[in-house]
C-alpha positions as a Markdown table, in Angstrom:
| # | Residue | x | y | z |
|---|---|---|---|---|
| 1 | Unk | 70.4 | 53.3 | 141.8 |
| 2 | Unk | 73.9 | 52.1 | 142.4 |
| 3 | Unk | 73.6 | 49.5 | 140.3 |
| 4 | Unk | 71.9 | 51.4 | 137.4 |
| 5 | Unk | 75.1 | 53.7 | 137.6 |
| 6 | Unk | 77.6 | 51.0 | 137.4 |
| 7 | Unk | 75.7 | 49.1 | 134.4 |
| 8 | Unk | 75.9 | 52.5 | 132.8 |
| 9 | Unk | 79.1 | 52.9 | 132.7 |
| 10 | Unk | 79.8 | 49.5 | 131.6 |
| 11 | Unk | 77.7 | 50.8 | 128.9 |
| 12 | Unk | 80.4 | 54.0 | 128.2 |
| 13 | Unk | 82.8 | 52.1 | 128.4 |
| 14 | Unk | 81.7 | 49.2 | 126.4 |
| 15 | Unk | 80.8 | 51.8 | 123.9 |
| 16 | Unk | 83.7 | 53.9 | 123.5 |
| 17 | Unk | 86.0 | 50.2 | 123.0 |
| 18 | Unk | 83.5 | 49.3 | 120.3 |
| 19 | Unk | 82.7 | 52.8 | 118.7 |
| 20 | Unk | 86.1 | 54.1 | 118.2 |
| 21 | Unk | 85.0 | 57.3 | 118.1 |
| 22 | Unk | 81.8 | 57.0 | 115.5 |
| 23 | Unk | 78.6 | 57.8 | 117.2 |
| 24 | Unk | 76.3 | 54.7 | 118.5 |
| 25 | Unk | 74.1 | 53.3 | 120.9 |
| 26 | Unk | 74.6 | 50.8 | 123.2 |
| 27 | Unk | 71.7 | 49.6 | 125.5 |
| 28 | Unk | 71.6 | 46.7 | 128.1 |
| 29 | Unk | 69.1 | 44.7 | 130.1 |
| 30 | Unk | 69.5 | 42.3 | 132.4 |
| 31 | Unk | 66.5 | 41.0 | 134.4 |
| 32 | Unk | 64.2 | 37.9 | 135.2 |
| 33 | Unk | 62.5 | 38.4 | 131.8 |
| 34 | Unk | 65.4 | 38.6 | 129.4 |
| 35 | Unk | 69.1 | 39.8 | 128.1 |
| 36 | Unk | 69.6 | 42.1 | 125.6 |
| 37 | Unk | 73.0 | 44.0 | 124.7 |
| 38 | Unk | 72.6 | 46.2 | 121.8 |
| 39 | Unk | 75.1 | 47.6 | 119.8 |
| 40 | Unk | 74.2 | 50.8 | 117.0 |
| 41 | Unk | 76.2 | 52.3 | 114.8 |
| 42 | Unk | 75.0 | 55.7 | 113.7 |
| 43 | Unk | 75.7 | 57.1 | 110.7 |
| 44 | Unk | 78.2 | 60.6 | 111.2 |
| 45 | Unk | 77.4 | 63.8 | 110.8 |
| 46 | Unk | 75.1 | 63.9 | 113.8 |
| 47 | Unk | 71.9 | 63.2 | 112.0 |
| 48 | Unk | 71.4 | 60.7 | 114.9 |
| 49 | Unk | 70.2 | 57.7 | 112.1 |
| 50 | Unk | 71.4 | 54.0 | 112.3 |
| 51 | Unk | 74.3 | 53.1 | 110.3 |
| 52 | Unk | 74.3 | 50.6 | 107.3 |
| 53 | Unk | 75.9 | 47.7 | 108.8 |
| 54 | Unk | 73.0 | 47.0 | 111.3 |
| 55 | Unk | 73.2 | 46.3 | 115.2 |
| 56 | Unk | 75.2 | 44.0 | 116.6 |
| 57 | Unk | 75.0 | 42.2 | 119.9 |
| 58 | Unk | 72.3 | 39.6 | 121.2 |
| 59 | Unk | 68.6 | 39.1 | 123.4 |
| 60 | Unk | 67.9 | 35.5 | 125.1 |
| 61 | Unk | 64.3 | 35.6 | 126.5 |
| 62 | Unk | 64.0 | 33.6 | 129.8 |
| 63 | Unk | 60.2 | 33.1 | 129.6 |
| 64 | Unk | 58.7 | 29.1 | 129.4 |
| 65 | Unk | 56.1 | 29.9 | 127.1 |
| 66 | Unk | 58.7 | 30.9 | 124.5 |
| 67 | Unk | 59.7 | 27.8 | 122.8 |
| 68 | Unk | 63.5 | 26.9 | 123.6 |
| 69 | Unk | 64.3 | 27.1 | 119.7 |
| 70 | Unk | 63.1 | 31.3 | 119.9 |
| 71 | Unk | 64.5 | 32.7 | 123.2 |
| 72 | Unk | 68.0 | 33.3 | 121.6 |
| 73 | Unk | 68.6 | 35.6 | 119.0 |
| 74 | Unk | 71.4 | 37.2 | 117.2 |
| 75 | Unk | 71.3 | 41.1 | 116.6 |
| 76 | Unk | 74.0 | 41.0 | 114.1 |
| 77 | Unk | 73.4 | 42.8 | 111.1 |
| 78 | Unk | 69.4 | 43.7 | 111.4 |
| 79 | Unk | 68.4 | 47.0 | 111.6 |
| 80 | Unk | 65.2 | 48.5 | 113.7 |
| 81 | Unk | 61.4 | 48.6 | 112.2 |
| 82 | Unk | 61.0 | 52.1 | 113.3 |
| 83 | Unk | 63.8 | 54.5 | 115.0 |
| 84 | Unk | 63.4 | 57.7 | 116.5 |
| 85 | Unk | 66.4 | 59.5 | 117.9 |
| 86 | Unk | 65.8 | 63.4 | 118.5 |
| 87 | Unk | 64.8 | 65.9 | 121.5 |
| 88 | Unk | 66.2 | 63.7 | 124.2 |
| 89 | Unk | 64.5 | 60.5 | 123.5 |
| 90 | Unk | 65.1 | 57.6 | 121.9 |
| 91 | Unk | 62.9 | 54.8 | 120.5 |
| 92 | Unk | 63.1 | 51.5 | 118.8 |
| 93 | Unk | 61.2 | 49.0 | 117.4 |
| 94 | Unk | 63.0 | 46.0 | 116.8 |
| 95 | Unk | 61.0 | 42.7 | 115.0 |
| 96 | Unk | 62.7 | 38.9 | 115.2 |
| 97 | Unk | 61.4 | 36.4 | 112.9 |
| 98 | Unk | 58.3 | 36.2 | 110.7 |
| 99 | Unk | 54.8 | 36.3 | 110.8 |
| 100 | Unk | 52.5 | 34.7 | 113.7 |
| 101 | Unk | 55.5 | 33.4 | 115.2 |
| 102 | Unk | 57.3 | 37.1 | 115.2 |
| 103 | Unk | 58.6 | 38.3 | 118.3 |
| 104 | Unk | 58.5 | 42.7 | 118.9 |
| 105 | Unk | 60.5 | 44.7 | 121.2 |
| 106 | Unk | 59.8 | 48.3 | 122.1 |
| 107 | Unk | 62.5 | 50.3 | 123.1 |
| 108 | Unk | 60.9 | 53.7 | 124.8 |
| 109 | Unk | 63.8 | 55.8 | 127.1 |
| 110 | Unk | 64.2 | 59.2 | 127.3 |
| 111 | Unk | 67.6 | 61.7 | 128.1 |
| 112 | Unk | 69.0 | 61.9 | 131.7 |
| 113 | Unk | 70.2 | 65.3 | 132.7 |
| 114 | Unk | 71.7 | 66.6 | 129.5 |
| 115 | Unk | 74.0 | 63.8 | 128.8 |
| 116 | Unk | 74.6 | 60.7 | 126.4 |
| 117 | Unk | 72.5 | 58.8 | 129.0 |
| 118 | Unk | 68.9 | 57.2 | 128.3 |
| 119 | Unk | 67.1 | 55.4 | 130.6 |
| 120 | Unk | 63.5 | 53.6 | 130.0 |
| 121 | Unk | 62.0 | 50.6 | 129.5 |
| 122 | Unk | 61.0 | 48.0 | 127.1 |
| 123 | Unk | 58.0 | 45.8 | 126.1 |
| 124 | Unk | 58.7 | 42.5 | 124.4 |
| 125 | Unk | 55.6 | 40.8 | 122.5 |
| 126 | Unk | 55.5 | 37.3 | 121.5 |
| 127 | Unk | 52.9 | 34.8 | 120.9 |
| 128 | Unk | 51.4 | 34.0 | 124.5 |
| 129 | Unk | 54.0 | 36.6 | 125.9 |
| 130 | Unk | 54.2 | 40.0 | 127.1 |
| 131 | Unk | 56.9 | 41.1 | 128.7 |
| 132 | Unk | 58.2 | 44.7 | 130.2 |
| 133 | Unk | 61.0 | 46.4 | 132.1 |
| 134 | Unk | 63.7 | 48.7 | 132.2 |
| 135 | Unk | 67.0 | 49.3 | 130.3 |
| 136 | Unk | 69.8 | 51.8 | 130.1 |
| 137 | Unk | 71.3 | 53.4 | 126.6 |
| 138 | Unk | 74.5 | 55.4 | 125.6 |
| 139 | Unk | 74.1 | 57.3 | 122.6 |
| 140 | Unk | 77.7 | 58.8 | 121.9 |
């Protein structure tokens, strides 16, 4: 639990550098399976809806049966499939690449105690390879 806390507030703090003040998201995983730091502008006005510019940040997959040439990936500049940002949860859908050889990660986490915390999990689908676990956002 300690660690959860420290991660997320690397994440605040990460976010608040990065944001300067406009509302986004930041999530972050770090396991076995893969690493993922997210970074989404929203748009202003507290509709809670990505920004134009995209995400930015990266995910490296650390799986064998994904080819060398498709474990890393840039976010920069792509935006989510699908988004949902209201009540206290957050979702994502987020798809690399194209066709058979396109790689899907659900993003499923839901508000801690009130705050600009999420925490949750995610599922990563490849071909040959599914993958799950947990993650920590900011939305702020």
């Amino acid at each position: 639990m300690r660690a959860c806390a420290l991660a997320i507030a690397g994440l605040i703090a990460a976010s608040t550098a990065m944001a300067q003040n406009a509302p986004a998201i930041t999530c972050e995983v770090a396991d076995f399976t893969m690493t993922m730091r997210l970074y989404l502008p929203l748009v202003a006005g507290g509709s809670g809806s990505p920004g134009e510019a995209g995400m930015q940040g990266t995910l490296e997959i650390h799986h064998q049966k994904v080819p060398k040439e498709r474990r890393f990936w840039s976010l920069d500049g792509k935006r989510p499939a699908q988004f949902w940002n209201q009540e206290g949860q957050l979702k994502m859908l987020l798809l690399l690449g194209l066709g058979e050889d396109a790689i899907s990660i659900l993003i499923d986490t839901a508000q801690r105690q009130g705050d600009g915390e999420y925490t949750g999990a995610f599922r990563l689908v490849a071909p040959g390879v599914k993958l799950a676990g947990k993650l920590a956002c900011v939305v702020g």
